[in-house]
N, C-alpha and C positions, 0 to 999 in steps of 0.2 A: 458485235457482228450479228448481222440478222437473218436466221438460216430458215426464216418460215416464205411456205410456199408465197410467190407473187398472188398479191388481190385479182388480179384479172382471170390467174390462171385457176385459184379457188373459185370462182363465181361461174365461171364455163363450167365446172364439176359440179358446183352444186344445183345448177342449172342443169343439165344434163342426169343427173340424179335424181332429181324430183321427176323429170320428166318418165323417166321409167315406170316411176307411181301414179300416171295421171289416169292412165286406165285400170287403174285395179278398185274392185269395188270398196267402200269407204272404210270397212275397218283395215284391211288390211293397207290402203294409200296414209291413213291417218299411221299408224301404227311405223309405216316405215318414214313420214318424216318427223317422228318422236327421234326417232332412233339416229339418224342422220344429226340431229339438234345434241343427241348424248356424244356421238363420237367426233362431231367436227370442234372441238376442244384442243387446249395446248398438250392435256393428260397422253394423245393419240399422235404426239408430235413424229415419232417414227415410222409408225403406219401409213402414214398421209405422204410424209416428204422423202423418205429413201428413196421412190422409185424416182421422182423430180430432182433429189440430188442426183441420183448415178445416170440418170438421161443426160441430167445439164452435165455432168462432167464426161461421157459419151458424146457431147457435141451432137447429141439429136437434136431434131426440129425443134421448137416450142410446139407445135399443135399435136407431133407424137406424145412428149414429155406429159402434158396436159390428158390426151387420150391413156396413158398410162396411169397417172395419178387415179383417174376415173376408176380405171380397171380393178385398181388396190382398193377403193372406196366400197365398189360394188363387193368385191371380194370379203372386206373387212366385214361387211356387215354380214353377211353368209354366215361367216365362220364367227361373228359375236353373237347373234341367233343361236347355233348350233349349239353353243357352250352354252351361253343360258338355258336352254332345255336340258339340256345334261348336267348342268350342276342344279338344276331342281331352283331356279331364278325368278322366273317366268309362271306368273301364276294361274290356276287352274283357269279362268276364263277366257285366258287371251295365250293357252298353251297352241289349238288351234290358228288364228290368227298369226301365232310364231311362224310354224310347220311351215306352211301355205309360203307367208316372206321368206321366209328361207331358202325355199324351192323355188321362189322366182327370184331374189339376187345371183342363184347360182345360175339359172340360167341366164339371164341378163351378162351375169360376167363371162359366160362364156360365146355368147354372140358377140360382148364387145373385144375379146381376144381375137374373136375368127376375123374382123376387120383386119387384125394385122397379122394374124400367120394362118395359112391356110391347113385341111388336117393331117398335111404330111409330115407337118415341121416337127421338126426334135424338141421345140417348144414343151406340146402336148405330155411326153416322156416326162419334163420337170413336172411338170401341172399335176400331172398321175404321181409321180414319185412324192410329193411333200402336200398334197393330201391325205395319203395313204399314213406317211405319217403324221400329220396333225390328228387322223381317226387313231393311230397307236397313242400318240397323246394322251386324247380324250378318253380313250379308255384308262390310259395310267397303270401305276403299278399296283398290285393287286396288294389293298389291305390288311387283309387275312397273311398275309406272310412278313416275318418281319426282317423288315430291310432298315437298319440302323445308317445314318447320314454318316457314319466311319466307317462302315463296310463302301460304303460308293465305290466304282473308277469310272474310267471314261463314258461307258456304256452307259449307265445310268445317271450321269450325268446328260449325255445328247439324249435322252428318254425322256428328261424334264424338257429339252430345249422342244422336244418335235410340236409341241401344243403350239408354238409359235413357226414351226413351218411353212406354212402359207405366205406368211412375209418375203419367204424367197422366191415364189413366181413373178412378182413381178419385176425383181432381179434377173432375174430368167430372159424375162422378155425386153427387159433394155438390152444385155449384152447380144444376144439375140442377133436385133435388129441392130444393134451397131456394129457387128461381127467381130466383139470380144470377147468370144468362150472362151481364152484364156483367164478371164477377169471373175468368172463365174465362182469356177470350185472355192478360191481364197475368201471371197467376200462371203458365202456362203455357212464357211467354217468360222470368220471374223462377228457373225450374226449368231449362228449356234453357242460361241460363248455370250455374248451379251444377252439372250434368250434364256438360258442358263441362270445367269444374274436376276432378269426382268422376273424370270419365275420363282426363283428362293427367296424373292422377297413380295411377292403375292404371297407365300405359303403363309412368310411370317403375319400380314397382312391377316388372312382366311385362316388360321391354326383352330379357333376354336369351332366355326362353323364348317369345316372341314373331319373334325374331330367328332361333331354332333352328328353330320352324315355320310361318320365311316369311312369317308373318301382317302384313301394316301394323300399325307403329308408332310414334306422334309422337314420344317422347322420341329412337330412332335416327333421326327425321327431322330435328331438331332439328339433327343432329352430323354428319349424310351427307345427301347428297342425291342418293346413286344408288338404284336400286330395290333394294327390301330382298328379293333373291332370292336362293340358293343360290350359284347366280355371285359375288356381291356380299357373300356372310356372312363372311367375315374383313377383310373392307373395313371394312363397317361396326359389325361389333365394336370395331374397332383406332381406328374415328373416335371412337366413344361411348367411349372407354377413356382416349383423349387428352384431350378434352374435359372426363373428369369428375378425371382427374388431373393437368396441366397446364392447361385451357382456363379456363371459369368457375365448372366443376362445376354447374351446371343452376342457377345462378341466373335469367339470362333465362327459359329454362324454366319456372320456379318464379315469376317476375312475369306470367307468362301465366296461371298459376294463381290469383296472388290480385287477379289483376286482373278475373278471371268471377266471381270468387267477389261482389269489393264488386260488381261489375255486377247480379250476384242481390240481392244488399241493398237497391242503390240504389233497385230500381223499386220506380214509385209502388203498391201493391195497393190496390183498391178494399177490400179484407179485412183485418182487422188482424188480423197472424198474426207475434205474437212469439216465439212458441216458433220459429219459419221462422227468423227474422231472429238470435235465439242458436245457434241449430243450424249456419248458415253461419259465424259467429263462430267455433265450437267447430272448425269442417272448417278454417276460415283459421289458428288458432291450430297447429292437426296438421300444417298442413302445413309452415308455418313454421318446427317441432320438429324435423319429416322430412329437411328442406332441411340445416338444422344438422347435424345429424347425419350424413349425407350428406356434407358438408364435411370435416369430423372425420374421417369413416371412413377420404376417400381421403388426408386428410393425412398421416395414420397410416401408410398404405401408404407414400405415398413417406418419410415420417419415418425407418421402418424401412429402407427399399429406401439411405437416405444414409446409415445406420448402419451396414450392411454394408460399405461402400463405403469409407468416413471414418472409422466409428469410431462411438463412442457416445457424442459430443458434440453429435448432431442431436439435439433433442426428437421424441418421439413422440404423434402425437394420442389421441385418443381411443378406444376401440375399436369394433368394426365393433357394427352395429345387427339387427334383425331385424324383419323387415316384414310378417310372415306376415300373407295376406288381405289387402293391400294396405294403405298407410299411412292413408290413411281410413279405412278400417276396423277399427280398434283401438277 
């Protein structure tokens, strides 16, 4: 089954998206179709096409479904802008050049919203409400105190989710304009656990450079439970290091994973939205590859580490993996 956006209706967007960049002076036009060329990849499959799957299954127009897609595109890059200057990504020369793009795809995406809802609509109210928390997000949990991945519940769980926030406006604006705000809350909460998922396995992904700049991270919460601060960074190097080659190597870790992911499945959606429900399949089957792998890798390690030792009668596993962009994202 093939759940990627129609050729026509991508080429109208990307078409439409450069076109935004044609008047901005040339670092900043060059700069933003770098950036277009990184996210229009299969890695960004659920960014791009949720809003085109839940329009096509809303029985909207093609030219709305299409101006939608657009909307998320414009959106997306706002908010992948924003993260890279806040996780320190983006380097010193081209930090300005970020700022500036950044401040023009937000406004861009929100002239292309006023095209379809004027500023009375209750629209707006989402748009405000899951920015607000994609900024809780981005700011995250605070380092310095230590929050162990076994102390979690709910709350901090939807804490990780809010970094991915954003993906629900333009859920927003299909049911919206199809007048199914019934359809809103469930799918809403069906994306907060797969967000959940999408993010404990970026952490695994990011754990070490995460850990070098101090930032909260679940996977070393997982394995320490002191604060992950400068004090604390050889501590909790040394626990996440035990853990993945002596301990269980992120298996528990990794049942937290597919256990948000069927919780995304399970819920009931007033919307039938299969392409949704294979997409999270496709994210459970990667991760479950990742995990493997992962096991393999460190077996290898000590395999090799007993062969020096003993000799070259220990088996050696598999060899180590590459995760570039995060293991979802392949």
């Amino acid at each position: 089954m093939d759940d990627r956006i129609p050729d026509q209706t991508l080429s109208s967007v990307r078409a439409n998206y450069l076109a935004t960049l044609r008047d901005l002076p040339p670092p900043l036009g060059d700069f933003g179709c770098r950036l277009l060329r990184q996210l229009d990849s299969p890695q960004w499959t659920l960014e791009w096409a949720l809003p085109y799957w839940l329009a096509s299954a809303l029985a909207l127009a093609p030219e709305i479904s299409t101006h939608l897609v657009l909307c998320n595109a414009l959106g997306l890059s706002y908010i992948r802008l924003e993260d890279d200057l806040a996780d320190g990504e983006i380097p010193e020369p081209d930090r300005l050049p970020a700022l500036l793009l950044a401040h023009h795809f937000y406004q861009t995406t929100v002239l292309n919203y006023l095209e379809l809802f004027d500023h009375r609509s209750p629209f707006w109210r989402y748009f405000k409400l899951w920015l607000e928390d994609w900024v809780s997000g981005t700011l995250g949990f605070d380092a310095s105190k230590p929050l162990p991945l076994s102390a979690y519940d709910d709350r901090d769980y939807l804490a990780l989710a809010q970094r991915g926030a954003p993906l629900k406006i333009g859920c927003a604006a299909a049911c919206l304009l199809a007048d199914r705000t019934d359809a809103l809350d469930p799918l809403a909460g069906a994306l907060d656990h797969a967000l959940v998922a999408m993010v404990l396995l970026d952490h695994l992904d990011d754990w070490d450079r995460d850990l070098q700049a101090s930032r909260y991270n679940a996977f070393v919460a997982s394995a320490s439970d002191l604060p992950q601060t400068p004090a604390h960074r050889a501590t909790n190097r040394a626990r996440v290091l035990e853990m993945l080659y002596l301990g269980d190597r992120g298996a528990s870790y990794m049942e937290r994973i597919r256990e948000r992911l069927k919780l995304a499945g399970d819920a009931q959606l007033p919307v039938k939205l299969d392409q949704f429900s294979r997409h999270l399949g496709t994210l459970a089957t990667r991760a479950t590859a990742y995990h493997d792998d992962l096991a393999q890798r460190h077996r290898a390690v000590l395999g090799k580490a007993a062969e020096t030792l003993f000799g070259p009668c220990v088996p050696v596993g598999a060899p180590a993996i590459t995760a570039k962009g995060g293991p979802l994202r392949q």
